[in-house]
Residue frames relative to the residue before (quaternion, step in Angstrom):
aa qw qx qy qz dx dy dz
X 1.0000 0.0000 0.0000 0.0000 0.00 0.00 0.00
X 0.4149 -0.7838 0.3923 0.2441 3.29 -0.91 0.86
X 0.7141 -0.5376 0.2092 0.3966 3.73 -1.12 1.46
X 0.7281 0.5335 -0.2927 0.3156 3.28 0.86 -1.10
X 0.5181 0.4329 -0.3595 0.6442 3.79 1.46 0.12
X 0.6252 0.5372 -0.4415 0.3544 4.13 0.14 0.15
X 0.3161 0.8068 -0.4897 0.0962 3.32 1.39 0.08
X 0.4505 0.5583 -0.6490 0.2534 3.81 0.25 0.14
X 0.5854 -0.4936 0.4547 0.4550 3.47 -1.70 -0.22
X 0.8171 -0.4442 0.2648 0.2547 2.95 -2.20 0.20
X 0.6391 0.6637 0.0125 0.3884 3.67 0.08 0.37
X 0.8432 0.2330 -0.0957 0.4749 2.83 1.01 -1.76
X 0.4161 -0.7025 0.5270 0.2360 3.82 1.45 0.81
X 0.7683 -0.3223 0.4243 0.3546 3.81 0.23 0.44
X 0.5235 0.7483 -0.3386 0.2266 3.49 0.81 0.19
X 0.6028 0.5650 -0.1903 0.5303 2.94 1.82 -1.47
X 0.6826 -0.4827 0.3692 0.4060 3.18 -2.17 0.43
X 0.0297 0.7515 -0.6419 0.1495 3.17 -1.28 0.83
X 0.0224 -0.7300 0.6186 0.2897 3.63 -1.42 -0.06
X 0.2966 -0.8039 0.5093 0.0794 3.18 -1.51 1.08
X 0.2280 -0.5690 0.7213 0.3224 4.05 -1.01 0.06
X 0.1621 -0.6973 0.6963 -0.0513 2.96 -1.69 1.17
X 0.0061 -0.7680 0.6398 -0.0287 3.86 -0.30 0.89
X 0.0633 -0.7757 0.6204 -0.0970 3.44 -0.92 1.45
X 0.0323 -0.8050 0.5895 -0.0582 4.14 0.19 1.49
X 0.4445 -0.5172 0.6557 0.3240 3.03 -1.84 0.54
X 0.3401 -0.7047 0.5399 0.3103 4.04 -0.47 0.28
X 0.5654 0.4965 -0.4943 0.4353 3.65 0.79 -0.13
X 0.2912 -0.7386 0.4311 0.4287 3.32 1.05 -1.47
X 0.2812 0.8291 -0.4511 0.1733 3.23 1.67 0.06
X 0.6505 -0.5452 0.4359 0.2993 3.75 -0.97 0.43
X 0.6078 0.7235 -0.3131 0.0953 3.81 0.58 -0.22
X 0.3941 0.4931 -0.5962 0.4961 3.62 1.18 0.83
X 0.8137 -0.4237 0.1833 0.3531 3.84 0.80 -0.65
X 0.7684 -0.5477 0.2844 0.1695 3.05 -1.33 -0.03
X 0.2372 -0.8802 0.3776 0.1625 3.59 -0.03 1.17
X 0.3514 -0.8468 0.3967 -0.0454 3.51 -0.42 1.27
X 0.1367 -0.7745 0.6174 -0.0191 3.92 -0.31 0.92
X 0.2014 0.7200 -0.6305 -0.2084 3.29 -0.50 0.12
X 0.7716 0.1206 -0.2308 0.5803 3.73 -1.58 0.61
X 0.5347 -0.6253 0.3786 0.4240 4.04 0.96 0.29
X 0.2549 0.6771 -0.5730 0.3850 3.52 1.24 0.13
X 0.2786 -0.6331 0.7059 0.1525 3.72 -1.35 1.12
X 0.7155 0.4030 -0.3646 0.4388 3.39 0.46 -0.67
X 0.7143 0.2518 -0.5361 0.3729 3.56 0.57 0.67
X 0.2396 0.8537 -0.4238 0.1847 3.62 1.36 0.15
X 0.0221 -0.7846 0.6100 -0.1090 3.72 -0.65 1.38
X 0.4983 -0.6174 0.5986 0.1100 3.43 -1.51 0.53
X 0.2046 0.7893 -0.5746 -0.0706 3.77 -0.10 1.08
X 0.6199 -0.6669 0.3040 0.2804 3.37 -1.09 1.51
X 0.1706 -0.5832 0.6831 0.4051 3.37 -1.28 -0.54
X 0.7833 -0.3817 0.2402 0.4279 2.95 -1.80 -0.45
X 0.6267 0.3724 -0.4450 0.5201 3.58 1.04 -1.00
X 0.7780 0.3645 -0.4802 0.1768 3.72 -0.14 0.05
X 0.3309 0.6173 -0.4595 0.5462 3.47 1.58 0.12
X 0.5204 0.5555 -0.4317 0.4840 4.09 0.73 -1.20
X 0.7357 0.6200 -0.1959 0.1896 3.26 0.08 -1.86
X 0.6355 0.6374 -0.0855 0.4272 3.52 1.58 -1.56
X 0.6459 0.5899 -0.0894 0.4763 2.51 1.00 -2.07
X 0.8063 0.2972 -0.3505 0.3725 3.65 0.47 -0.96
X 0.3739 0.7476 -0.3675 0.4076 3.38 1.38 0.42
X 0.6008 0.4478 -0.3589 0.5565 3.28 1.26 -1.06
X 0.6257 0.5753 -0.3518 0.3921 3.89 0.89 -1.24
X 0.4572 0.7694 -0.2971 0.3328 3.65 0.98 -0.18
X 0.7345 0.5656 0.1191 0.3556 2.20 0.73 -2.83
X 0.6669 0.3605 -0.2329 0.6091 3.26 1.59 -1.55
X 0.8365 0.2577 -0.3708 0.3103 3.92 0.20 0.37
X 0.4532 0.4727 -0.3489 0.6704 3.23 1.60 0.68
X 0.1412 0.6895 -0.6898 -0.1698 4.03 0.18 0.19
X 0.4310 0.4853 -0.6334 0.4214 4.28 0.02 -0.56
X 0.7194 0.4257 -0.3943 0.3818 4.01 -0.36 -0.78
X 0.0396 -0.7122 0.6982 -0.0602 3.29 -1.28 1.00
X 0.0319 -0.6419 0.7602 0.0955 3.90 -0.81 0.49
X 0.3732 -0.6786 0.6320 -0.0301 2.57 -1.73 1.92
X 0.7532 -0.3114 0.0652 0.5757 3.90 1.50 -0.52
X 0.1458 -0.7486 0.6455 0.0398 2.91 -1.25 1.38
X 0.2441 -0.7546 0.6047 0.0726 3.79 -1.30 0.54
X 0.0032 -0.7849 0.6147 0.0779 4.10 -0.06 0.52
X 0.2138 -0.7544 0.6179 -0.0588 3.18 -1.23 1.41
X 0.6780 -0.5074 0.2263 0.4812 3.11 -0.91 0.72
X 0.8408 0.0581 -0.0221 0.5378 3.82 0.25 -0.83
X 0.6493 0.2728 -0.3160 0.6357 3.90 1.07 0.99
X 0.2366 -0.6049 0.7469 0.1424 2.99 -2.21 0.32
X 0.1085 0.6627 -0.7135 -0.1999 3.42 -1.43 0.26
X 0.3061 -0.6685 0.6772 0.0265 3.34 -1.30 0.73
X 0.0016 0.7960 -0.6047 0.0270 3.44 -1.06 0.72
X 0.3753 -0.8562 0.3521 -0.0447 3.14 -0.01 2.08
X 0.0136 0.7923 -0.5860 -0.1692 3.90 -1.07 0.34
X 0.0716 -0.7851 0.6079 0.0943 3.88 -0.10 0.71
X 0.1763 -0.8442 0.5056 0.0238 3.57 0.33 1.88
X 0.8549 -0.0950 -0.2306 0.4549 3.70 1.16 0.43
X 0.7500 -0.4695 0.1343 0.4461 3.15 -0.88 -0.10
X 0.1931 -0.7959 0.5641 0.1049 4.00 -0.80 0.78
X 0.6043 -0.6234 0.4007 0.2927 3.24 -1.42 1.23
X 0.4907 0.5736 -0.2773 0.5944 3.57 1.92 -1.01
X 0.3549 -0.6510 0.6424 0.1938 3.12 -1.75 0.11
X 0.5480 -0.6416 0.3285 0.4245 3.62 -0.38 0.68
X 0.5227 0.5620 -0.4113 0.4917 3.66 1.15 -0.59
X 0.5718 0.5111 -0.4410 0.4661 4.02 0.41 -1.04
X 0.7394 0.5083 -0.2985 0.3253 3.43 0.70 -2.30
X 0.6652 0.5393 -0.2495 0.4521 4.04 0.86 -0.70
X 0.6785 0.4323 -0.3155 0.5032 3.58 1.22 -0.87
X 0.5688 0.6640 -0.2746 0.4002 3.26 1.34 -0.19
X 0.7827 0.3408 -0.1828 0.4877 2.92 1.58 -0.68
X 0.5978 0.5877 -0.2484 0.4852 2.97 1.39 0.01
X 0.5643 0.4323 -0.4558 0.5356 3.27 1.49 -0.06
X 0.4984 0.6265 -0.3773 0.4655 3.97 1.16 -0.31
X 0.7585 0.2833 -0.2470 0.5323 3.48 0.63 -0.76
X 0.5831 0.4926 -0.4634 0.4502 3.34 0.77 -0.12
X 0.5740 0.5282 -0.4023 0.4793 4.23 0.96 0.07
X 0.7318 0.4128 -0.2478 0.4824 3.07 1.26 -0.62
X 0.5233 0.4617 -0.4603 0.5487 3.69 0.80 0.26
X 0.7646 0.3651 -0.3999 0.3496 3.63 0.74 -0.80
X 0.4986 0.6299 -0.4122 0.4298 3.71 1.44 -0.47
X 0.7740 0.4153 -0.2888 0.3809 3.46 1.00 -0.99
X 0.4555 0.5966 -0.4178 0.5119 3.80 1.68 -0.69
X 0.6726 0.4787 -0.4006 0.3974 4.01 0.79 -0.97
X 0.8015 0.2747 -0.3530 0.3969 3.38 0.33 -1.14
X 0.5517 0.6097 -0.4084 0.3965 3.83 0.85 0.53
X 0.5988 0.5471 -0.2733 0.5172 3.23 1.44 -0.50
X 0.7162 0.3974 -0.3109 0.4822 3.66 1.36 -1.05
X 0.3772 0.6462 -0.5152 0.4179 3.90 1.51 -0.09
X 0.5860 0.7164 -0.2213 0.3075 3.36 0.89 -1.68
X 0.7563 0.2991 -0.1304 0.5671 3.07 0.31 -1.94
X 0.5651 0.4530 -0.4040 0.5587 4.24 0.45 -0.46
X 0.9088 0.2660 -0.0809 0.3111 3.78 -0.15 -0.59
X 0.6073 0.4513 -0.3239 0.5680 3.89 1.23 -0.49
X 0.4251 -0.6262 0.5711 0.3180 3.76 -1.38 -0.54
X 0.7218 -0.4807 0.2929 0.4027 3.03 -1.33 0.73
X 0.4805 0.6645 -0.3573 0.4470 3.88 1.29 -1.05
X 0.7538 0.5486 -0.2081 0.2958 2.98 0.29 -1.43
X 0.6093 0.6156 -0.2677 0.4220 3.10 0.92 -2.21
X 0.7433 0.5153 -0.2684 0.3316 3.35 0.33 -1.64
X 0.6508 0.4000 -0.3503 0.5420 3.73 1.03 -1.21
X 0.5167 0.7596 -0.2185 0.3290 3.98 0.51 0.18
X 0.0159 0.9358 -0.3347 -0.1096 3.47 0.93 0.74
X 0.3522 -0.8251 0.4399 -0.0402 3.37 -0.65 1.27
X 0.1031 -0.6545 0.6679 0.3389 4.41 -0.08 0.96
X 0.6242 -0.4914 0.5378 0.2822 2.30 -2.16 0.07
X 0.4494 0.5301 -0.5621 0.4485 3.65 0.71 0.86
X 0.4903 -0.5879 0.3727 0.5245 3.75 1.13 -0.07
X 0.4735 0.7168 -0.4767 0.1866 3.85 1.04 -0.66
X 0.0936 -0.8150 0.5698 0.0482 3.78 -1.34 0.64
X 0.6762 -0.2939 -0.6632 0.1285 1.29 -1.58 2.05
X 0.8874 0.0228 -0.0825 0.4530 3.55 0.61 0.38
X 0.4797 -0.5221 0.4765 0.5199 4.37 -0.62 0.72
X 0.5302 -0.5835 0.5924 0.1657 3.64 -1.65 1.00
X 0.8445 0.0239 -0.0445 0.5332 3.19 0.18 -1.10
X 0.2137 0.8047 -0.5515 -0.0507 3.50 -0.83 1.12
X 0.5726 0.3879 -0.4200 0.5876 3.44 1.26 0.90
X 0.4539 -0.6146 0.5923 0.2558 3.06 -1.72 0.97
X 0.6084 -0.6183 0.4310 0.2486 3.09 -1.50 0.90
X 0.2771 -0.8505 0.3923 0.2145 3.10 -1.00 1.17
X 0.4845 -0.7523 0.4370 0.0913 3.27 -1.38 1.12
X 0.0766 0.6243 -0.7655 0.1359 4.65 -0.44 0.65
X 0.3755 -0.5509 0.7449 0.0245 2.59 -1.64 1.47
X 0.0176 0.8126 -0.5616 -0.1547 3.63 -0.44 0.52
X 0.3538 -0.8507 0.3876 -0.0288 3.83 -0.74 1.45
X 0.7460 0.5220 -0.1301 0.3925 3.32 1.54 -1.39
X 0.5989 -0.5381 0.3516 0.4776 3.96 -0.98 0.82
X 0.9107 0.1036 -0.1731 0.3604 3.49 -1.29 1.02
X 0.4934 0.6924 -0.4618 0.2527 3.22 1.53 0.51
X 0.3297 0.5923 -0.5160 0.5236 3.81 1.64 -0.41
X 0.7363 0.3156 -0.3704 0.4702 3.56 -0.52 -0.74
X 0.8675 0.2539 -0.4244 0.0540 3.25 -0.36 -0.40
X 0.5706 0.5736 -0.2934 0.5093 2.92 2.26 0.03
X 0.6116 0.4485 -0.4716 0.4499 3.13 1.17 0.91
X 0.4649 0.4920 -0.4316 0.5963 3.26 0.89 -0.12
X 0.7142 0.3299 -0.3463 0.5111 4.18 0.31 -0.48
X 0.4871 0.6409 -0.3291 0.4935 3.17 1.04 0.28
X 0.6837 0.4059 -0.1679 0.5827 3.53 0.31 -1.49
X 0.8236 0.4236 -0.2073 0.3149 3.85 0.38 -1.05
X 0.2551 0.8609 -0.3606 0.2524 2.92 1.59 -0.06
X 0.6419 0.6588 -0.1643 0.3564 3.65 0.83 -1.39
X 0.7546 0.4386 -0.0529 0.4851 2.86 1.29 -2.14
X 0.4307 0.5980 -0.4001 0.5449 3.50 1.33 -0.60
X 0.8226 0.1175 -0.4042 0.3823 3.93 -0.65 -1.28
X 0.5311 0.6286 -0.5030 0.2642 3.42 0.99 -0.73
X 0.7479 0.3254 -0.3198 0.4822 4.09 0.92 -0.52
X 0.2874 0.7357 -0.4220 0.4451 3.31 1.23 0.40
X 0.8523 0.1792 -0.0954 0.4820 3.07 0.19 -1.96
X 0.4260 0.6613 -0.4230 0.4498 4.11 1.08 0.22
X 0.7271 0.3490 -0.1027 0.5822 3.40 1.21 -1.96
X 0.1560 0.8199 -0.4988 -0.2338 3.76 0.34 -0.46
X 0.7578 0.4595 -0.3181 0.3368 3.60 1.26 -1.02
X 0.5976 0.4904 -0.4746 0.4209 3.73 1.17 0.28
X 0.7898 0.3302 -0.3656 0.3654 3.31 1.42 0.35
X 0.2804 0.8170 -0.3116 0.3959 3.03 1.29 0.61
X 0.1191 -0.8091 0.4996 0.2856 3.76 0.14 0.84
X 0.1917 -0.8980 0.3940 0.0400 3.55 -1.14 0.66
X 0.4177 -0.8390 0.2817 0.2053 3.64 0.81 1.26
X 0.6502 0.0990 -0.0954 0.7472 3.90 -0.95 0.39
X 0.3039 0.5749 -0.7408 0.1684 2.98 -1.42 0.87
X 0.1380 -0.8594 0.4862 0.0773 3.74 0.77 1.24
X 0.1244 -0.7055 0.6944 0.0673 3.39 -1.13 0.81
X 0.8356 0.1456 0.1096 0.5182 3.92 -0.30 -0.02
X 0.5621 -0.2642 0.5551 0.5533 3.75 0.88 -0.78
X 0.7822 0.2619 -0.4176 0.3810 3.46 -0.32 -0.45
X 0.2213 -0.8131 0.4562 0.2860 4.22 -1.04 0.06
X 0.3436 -0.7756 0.5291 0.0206 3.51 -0.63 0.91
X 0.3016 -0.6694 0.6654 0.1346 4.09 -0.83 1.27
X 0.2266 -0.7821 0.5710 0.1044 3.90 -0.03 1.71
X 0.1254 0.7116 -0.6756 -0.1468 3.42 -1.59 -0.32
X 0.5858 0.3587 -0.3989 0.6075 4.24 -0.40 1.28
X 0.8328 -0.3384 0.3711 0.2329 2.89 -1.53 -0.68
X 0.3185 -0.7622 0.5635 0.0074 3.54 0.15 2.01
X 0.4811 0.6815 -0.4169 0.3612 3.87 0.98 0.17
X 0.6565 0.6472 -0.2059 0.3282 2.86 1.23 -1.55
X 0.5485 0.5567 -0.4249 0.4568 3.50 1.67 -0.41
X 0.7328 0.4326 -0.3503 0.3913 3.60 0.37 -0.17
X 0.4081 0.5192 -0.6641 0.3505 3.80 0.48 0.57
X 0.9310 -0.2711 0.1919 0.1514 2.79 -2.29 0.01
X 0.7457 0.2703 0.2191 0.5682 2.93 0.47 -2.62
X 0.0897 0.6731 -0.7339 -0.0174 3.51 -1.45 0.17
X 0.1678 0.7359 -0.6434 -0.1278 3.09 -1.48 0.57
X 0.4475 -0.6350 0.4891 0.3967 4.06 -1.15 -0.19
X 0.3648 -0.7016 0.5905 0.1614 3.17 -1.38 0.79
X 0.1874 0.8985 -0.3281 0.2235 3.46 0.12 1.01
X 0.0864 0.8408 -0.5278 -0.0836 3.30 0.91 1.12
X 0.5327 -0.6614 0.4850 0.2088 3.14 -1.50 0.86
X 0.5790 -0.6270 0.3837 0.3526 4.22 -0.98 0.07
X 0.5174 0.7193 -0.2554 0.3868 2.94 2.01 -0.66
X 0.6550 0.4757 -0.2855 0.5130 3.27 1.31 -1.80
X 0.6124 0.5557 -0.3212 0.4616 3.75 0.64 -1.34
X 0.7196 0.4774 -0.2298 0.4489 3.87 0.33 -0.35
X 0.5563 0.6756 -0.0495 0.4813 3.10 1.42 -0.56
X 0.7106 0.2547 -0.0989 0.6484 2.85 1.10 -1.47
X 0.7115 0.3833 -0.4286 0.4040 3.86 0.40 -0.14
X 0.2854 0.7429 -0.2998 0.5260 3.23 1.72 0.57
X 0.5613 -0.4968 0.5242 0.4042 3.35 0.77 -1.48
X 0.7799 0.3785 -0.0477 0.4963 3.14 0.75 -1.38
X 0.1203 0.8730 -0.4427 0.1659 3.72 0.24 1.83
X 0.4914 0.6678 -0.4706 0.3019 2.99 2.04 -0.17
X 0.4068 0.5702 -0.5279 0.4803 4.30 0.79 0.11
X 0.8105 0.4794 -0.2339 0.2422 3.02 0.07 -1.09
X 0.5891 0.4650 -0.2464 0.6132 3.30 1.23 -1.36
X 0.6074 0.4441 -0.4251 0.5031 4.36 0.34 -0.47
X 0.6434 0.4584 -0.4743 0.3885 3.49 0.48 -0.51
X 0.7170 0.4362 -0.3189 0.4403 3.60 0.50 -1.55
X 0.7069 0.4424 -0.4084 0.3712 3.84 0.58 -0.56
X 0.3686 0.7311 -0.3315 0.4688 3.58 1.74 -0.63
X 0.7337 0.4332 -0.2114 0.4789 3.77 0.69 -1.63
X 0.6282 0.6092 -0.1810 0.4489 3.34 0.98 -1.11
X 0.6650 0.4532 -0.2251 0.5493 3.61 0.94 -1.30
X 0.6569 0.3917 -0.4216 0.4871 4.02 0.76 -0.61
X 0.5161 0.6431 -0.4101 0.3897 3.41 0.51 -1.09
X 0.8100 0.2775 -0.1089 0.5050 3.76 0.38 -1.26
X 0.5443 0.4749 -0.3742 0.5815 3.47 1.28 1.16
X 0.2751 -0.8344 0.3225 0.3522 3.28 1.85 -0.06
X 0.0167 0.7249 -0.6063 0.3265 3.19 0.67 1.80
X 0.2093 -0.6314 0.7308 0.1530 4.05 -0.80 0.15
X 0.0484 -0.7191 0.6927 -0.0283 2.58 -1.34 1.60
X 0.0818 -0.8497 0.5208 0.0051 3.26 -1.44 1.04
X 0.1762 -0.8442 0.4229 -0.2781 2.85 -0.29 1.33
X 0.0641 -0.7028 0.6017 0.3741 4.40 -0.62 0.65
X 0.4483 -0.7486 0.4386 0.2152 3.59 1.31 0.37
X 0.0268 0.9464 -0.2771 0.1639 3.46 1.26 0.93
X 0.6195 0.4542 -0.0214 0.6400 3.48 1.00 -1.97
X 0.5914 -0.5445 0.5310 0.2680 3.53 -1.30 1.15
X 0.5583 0.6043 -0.3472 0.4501 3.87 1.00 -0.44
X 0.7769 0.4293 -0.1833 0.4225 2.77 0.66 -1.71
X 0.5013 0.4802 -0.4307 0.5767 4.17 1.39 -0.44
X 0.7047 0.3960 -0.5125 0.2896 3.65 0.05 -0.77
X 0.5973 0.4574 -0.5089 0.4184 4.13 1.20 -0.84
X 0.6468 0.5677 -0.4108 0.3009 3.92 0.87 -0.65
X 0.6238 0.4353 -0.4366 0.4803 3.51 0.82 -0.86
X 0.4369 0.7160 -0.3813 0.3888 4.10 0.69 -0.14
X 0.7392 0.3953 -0.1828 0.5137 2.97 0.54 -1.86
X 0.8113 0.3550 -0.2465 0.3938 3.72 0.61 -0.72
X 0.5362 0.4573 -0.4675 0.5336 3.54 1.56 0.37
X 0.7299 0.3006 -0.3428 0.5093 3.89 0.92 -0.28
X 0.6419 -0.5596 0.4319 0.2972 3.56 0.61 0.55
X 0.3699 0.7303 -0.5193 0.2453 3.86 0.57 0.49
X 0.3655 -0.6515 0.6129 0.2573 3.43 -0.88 0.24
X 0.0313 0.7375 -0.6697 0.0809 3.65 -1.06 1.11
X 0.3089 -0.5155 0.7526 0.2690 3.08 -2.04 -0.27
X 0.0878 -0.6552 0.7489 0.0465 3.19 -2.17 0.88
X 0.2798 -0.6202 0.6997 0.2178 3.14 -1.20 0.60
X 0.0795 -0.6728 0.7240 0.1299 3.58 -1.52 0.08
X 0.5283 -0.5296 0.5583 0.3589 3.47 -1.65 0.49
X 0.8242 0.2505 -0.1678 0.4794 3.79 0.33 -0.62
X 0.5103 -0.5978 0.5391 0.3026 3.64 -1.41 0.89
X 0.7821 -0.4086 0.4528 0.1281 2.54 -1.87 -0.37
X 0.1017 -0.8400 0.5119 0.1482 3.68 -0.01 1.40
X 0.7530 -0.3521 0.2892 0.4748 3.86 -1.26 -0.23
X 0.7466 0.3541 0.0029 0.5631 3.36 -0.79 0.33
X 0.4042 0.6832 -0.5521 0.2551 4.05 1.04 -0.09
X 0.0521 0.5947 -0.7970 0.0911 3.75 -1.42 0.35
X 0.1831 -0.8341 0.4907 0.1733 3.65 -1.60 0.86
X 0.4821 -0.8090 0.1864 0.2799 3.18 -0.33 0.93
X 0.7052 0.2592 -0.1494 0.6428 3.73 -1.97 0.42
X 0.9337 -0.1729 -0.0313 0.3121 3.07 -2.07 -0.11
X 0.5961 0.5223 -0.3520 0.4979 3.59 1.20 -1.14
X 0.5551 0.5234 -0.4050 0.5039 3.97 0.83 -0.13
X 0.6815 0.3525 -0.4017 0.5000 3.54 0.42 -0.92
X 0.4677 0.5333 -0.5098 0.4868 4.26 0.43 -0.95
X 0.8024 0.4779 -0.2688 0.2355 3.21 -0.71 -1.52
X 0.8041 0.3577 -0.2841 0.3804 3.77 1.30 -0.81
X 0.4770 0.7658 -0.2184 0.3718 2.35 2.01 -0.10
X 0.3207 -0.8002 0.3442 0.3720 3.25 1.68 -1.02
X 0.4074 0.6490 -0.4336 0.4741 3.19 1.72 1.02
X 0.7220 0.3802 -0.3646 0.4486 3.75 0.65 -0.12
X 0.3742 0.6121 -0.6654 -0.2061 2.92 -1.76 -0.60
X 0.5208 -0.6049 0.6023 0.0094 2.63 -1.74 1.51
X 0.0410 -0.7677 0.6330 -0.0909 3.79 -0.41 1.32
X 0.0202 0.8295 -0.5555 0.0548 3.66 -1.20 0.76
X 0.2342 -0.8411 0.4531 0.1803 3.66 0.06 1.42
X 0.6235 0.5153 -0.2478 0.5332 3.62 1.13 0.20
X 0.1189 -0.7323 0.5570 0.3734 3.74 -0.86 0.33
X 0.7874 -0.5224 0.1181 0.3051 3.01 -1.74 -0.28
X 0.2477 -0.8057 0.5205 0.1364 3.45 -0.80 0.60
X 0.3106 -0.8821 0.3497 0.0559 3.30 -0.29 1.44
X 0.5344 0.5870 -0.2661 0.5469 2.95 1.66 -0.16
X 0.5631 0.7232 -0.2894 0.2758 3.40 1.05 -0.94
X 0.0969 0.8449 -0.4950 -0.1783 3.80 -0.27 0.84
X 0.7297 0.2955 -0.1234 0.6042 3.95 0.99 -0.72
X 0.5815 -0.4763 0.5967 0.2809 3.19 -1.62 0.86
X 0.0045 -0.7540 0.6097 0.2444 3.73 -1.30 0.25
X 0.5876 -0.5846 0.3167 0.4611 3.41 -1.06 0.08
X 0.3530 0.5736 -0.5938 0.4402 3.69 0.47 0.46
X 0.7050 0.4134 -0.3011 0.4913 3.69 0.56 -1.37
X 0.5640 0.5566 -0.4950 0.3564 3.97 0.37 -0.88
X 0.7756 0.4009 -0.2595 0.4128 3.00 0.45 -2.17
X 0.6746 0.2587 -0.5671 0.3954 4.37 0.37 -0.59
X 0.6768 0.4656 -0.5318 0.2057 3.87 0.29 -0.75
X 0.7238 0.4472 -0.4450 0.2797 3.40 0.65 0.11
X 0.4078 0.6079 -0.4300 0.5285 3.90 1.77 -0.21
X 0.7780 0.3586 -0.3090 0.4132 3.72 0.84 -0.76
X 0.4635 0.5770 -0.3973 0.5426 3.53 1.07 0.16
X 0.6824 0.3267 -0.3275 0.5660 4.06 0.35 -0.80
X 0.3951 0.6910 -0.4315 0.4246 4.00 1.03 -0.69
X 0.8741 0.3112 -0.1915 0.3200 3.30 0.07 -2.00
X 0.5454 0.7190 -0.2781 0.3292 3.19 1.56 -0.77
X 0.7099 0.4180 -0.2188 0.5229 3.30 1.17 -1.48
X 0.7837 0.2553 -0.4917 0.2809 3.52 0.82 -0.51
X 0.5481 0.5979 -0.4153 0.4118 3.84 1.12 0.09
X 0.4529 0.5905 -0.3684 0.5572 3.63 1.45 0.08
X 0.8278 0.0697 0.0532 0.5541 3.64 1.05 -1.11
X 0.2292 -0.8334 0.5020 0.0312 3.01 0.43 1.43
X 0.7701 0.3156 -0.4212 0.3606 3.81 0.11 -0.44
X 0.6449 0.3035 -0.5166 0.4744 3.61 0.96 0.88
X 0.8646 -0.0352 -0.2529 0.4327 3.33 -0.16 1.22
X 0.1689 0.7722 -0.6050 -0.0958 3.87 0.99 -1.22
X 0.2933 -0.7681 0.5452 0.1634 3.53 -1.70 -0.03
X 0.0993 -0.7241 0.6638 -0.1584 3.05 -1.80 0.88
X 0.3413 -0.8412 0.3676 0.2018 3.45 -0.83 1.32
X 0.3713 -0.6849 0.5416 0.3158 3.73 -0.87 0.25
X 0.9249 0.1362 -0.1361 0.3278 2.87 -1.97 0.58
């Protein structure tokens, strides 16, 4: 885990009061805590009825809770084939919150194997012998595969207003896959997607290459110097400049990097503009972007392009990446500005 989430003091190994996100997956990803629900397709009424192993699952949360009392959960959200859990350790504990999680995870791990058994004896009571045989079996007896073989993963979460937002990504979970699985092709990652010659790993809306206009959002160091100088009126014409095409239905692209450059994004996505973003990193399994860039994206106002896949290790942007994502941002512009020297179109 990276230093910058260890922020307790020296010493206390995780002991002290803190609040934590807790993400608990099924590594297959199979559906079995339950079943995701739409009614009238309305995401916003979109709910999660349990099964039994995920009712099992909850519950052993409370069983936690009752032998840890310092532990409070402030919100938890069960998805079909994850949990997240969002933890308060309201004082200090002789345990460490890592022990307190492996603890539970060795609890749910009995229950995945109690439930792999009594699925295995459905099996043998209810399939044929034909079958059984074409059926692969661990050698723990479990069908069709152990439930839980990763420990659940654990971010301490430290910074002003991050409780809120990971509850609120919490709570919205539901509605997210539920426009996921309504919207699938703006979430759908989509490979080669040439822009100029160069190829790009796409999430959103691969449509968006075919409007009109493009420009880059690129504040310069000059303008930014300037203004901490005094002198911001350059600066502040540029960002309204970006803003003013945008609402001519210009496409702006942009890895939108520089606190400037977020303030023209948070614009584009309070007036409803369609943009491009580059990112330094691709696109892991199971990707979706978050908060507002989620609401764009089903909307069919984003797309999110990355000339790199993903890199799981990766934790900061470096300036090599600033300085190409932004040469590749003026790139896409000129060649979707001038389509007969390169224009784009996705493969495969």
């Amino acid at each position: 885990m990276a230093e910058h989430w260890q922020w307790q003091e020296t010493g206390t190994a995780w002991k002290g009061v803190g609040v934590y996100h807790v993400t608990l997956t099924i590594p297959s990803r199979e559906s079995l805590f339950g079943t995701l629900v739409i009614p009238d397709n309305n995401p916003s009424l979109a709910r999660i009825e349990r099964t039994t192993l995920g009712n099992a699952v909850v519950d052993e949360l409370y069983v936690m809770c009752r032998h840890y009392p310092a532990i409070r959960i402030l919100q938890f959200c069960l998805m079909p084939d994850h949990l997240h859990v969002v933890i308060y350790v309201t004082r200090p504990m002789e345990t460490s919150i890592r022990s307190v999680i492996r603890g539970y995870w060795q609890g749910v791990k009995k229950l995945g194997r109690a439930y792999t058994l009594s699925v295995t004896s459905e099996l043998n009571s209810e399939t044929t012998d034909e079958v059984r045989r074409s059926t692969e079996i661990t050698g723990e007896g479990a069908y069709p595969f152990p439930i839980f073989t990763e420990r659940p993963f654990i971010r301490p979460l430290s910074r002003r207003g991050q409780l809120n937002t990971m509850i609120r990504y919490v709570q919205m979970n539901p509605l997210r896959l539920a426009t996921k699985r309504l919207k699938p092709g703006f979430f759908r990652v989509q490979k080669d997607v040439e822009i100029g010659g160069r190829r790009y790993d796409a999430v959103g809306n691969v449509a968006l290459l075919m409007e009109g206009a493009y420009a880059p959002v690129h504040v310069r160091h000059t303008l930014v110097e300037n203004a901490r100088h005094g002198d911001d009126q350059e600066l502040r014409d540029y960002k309204n400049g970006c803003v003013l095409k945008a609402r001519q239905a210009v496409v702006m692209v942009s890895p939108f990097i520089s606190p400037d450059e977020k303030q023209v994004m948070k614009v584009l996505l309070k007036e409803k503009h369609p943009f491009i973003l580059l990112t330094d990193n691709g696109f892991r399994d199971y990707y979706k972007p978050a908060d507002a860039l989620f609401d764009a994206c089903a909307a069919g106002r984003l797309l999110i392009l990355s000339p790199w896949p993903y890199d799981g290790g990766k934790r900061h942007i470096s300036r090599a990446d600033c300085v190409a994502l932004n040469e590749m941002a003026e790139e896409i512009c000129h060649s979707l500005n001038f389509r007969e020297y390169g224009g784009a179109r996705a493969r495969g």
